[in-house]
Residue frames relative to the residue before (quaternion, step in Angstrom):
aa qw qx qy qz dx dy dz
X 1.0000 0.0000 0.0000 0.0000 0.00 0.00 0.00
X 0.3159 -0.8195 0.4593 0.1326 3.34 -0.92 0.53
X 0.3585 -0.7769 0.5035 0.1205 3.32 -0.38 1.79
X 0.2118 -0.7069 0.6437 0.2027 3.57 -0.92 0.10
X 0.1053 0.7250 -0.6759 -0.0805 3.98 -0.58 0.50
X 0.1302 -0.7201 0.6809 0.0296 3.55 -1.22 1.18
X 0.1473 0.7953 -0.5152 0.2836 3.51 -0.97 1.30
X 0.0775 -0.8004 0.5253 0.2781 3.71 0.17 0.68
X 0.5925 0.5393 -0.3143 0.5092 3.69 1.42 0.06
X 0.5057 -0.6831 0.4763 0.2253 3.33 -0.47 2.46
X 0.4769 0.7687 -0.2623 0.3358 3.54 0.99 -1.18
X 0.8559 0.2674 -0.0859 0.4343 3.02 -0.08 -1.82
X 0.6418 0.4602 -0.3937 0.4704 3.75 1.19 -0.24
X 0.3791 0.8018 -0.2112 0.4108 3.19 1.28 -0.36
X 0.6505 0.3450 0.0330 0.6758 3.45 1.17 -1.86
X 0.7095 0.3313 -0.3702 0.4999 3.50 0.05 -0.34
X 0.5309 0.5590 -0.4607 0.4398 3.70 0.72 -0.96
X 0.9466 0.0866 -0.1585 0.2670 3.72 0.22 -1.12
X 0.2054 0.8013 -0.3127 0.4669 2.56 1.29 0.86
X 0.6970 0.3625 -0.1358 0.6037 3.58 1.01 -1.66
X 0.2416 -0.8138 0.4692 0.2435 3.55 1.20 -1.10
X 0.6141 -0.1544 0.3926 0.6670 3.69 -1.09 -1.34
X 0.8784 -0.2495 0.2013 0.3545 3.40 -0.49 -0.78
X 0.5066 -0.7269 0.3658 0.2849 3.09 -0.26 1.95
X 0.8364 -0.0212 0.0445 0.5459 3.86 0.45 -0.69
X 0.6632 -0.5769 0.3144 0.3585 3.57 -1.14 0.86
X 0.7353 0.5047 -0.2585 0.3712 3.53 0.87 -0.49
X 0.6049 0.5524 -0.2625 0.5100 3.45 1.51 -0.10
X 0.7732 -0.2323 0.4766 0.3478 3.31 -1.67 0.41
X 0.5836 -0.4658 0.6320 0.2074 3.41 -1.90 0.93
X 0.1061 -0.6943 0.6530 0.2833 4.02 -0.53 0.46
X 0.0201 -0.5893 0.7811 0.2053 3.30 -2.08 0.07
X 0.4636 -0.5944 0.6511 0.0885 3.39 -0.70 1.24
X 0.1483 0.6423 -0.7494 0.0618 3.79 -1.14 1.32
X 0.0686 0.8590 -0.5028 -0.0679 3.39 -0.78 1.36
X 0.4514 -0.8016 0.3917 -0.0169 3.33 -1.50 1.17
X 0.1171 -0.8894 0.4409 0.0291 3.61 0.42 0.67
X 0.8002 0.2533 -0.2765 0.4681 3.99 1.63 0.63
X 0.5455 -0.5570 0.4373 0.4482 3.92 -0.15 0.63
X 0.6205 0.5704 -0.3776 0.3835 3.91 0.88 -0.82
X 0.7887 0.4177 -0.0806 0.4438 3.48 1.32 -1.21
X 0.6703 0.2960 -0.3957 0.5536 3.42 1.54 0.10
X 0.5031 0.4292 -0.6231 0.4177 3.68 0.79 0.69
X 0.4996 0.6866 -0.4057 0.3383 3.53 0.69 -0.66
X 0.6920 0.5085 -0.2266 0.4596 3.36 0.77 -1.75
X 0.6003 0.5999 -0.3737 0.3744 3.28 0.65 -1.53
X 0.7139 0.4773 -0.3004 0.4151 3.69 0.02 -1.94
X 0.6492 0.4520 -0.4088 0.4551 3.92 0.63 -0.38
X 0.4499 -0.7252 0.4960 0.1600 3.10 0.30 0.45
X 0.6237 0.4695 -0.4283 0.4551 3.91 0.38 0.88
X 0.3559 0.6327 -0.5222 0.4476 3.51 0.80 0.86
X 0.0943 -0.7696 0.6215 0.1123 3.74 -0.53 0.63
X 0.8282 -0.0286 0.0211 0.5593 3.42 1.03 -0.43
X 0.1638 0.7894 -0.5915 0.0093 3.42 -0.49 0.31
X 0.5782 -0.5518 0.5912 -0.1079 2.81 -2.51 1.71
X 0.3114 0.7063 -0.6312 0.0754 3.71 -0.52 1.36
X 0.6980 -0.4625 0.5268 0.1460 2.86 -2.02 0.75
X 0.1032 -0.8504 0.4913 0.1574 3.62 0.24 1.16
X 0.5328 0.5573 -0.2700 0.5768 3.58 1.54 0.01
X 0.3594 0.6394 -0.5990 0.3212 3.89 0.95 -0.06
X 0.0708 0.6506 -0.7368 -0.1697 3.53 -1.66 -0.29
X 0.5453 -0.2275 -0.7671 -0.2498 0.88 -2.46 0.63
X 0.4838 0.5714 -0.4105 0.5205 3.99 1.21 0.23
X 0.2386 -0.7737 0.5868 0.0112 3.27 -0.47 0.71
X 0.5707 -0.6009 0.3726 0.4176 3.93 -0.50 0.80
X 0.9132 0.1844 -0.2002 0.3032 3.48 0.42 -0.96
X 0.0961 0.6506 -0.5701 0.4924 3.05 1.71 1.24
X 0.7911 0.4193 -0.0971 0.4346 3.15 -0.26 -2.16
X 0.7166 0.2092 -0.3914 0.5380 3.92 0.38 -0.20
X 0.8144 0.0592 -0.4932 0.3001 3.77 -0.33 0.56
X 0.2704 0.6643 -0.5403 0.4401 3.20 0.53 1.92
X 0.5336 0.5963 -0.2097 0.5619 2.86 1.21 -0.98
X 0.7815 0.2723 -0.1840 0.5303 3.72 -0.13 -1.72
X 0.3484 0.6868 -0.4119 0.4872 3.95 1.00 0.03
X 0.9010 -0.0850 0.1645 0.3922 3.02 -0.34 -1.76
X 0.5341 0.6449 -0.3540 0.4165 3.77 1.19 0.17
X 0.0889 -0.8288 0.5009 0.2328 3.76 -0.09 0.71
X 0.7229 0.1870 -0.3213 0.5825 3.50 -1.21 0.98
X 0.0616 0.8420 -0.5255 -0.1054 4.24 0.59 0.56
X 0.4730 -0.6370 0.4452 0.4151 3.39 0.06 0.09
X 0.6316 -0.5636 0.3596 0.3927 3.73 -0.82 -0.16
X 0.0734 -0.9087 0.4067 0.0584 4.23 0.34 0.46
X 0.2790 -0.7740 0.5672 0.0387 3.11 -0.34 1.66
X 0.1152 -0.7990 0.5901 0.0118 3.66 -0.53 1.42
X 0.3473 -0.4974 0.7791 0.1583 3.72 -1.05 1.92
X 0.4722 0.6767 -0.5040 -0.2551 2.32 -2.04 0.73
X 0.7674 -0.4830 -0.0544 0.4181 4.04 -0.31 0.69
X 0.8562 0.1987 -0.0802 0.4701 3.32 1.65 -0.88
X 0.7071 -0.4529 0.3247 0.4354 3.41 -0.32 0.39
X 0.6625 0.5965 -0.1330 0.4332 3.20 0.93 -2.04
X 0.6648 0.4546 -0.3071 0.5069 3.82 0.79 -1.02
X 0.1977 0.8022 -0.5046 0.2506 3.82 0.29 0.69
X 0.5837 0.5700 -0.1392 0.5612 2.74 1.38 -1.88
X 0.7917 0.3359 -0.3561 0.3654 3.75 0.32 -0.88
X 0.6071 0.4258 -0.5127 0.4327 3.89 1.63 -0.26
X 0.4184 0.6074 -0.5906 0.3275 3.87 0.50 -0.20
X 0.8147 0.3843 -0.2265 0.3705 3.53 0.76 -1.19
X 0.5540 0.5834 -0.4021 0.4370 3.36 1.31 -0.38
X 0.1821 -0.7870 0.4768 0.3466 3.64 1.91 -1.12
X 0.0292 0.6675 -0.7146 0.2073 3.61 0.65 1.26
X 0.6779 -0.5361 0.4981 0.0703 3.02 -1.48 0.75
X 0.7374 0.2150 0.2703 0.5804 3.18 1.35 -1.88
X 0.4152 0.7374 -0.5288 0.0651 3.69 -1.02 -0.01
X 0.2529 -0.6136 0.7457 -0.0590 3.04 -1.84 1.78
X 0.2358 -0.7454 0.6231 0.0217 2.96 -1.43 1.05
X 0.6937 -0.6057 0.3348 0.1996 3.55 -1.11 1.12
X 0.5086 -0.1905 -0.8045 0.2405 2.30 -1.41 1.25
X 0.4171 -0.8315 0.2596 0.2593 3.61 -1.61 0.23
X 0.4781 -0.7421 0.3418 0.3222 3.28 0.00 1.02
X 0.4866 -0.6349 0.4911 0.3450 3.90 -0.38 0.70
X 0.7878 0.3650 -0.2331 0.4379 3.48 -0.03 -1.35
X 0.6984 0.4520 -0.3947 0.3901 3.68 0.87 -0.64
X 0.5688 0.5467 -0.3485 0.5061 3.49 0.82 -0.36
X 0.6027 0.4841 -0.3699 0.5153 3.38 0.39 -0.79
X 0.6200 0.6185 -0.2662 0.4027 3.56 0.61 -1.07
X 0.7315 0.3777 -0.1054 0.5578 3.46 0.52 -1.48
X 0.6973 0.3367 -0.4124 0.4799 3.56 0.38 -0.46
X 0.5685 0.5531 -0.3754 0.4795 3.94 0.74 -0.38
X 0.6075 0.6267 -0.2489 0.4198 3.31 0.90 -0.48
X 0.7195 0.5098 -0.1513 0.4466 2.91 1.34 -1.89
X 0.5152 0.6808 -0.2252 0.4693 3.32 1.58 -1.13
X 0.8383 0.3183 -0.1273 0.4239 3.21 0.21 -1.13
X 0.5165 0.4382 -0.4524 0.5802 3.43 1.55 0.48
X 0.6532 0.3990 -0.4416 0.4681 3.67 0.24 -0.66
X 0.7283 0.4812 -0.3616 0.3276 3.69 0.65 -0.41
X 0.4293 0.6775 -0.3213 0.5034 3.39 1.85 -0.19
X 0.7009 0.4652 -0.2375 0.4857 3.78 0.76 -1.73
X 0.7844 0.4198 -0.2673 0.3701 3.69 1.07 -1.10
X 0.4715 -0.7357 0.3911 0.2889 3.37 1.22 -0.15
X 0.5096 0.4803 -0.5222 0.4867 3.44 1.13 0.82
X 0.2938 -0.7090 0.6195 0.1653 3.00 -1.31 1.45
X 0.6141 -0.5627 0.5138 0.2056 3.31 -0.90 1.90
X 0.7420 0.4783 -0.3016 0.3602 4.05 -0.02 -0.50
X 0.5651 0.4391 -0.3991 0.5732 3.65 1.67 0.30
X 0.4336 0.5186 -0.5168 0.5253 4.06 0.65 0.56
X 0.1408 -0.7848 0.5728 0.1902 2.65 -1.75 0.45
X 0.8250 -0.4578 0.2066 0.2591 2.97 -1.51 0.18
C-alpha cells in the first residue's frame, strides 16, 4: 500500500519513514512510503487515486497539514484516510477541524505511529474490499 508522508522537514519524513518501516503491523499490506515536501504535490498525488493512506506534517510550511488535509477531504473524491503529525497536544481541536482521520503528536513515538497508521491501513483496506490476507509476506 502506498503511504504518503508530507513534510517540508527532510527530518520529519525521515522519522516517520522508519518508524512505519516495511510494514507497520503483520496483518497489513507491504508499505511504499511516497514522500512530498509541497501541498501542490500531495493534492496532485491524492486525485490519482493510489494513496491508501496518507501522513501530514501539521507544522509543514507554508501549507500546513491541516490546511492541506481538510482540502483534501473537501475536494478529493474517495480521500484516503490522513494521519495528522502534530506539535501539541492542545492542537487536537484544530485536527477535528482539519477531519484527519488519525492523529500523533510530536515528539514521535515509533510504536504509536506504527499503530495508527496500521489502523489507518486496515481501514482503507476494509472500504476497498481487499482482503489484506492475500499479500504476502
Amino acid at each position: 500500500m502506498r503511504v504518503l508522508v508530507y513534510s517540508d522537514d527532510a527530518g520529519t519524513r525521515e522519522k516517520v519513514r522508519l518508524a512505519i518501516g516495511r510494514r507497520p503491523a503483520a496483518d497489513v499490506p507491504l508499505v511504499e512510503i511516497v514522500e512530498c515536501a509541497t501541498q501542490p504535490a500531495v493534492i496532485k498525488l491524492l486525485d490519482a487515486g493510489d494513496i491508501g493512506v496518507a501522513i501530514l506534517d501539521g507544522e509543514a510550511v507554508p501549507a500546513g497539514g491541516m490546511g492541506v488535509s481538510r482540502q483534501a477531504k473537501d475536494e478529493v473524491h474517495n480521500c484516503p484516510p490522513i494521519l495528522l503529525l502534530i506539535a501539541r497536544r492542545d492542537d487536537r481541536w484544530l485536527a477535528n477541524w482539519s477531519r484527519a482521520d488519525a492523529v500523533v503528536a510530536h515528539p514521535i513515538d515509533p510504536v504509536v505511529l506504527a499503530e495508527a497508521v496500521a489502523g489507518l491501513m486496515r481501514s482503507r483496506l476494509s472500504i476497498s474490499g481487499t482482503n489484506s490476507s492475500n499479500h504476502s509476506v
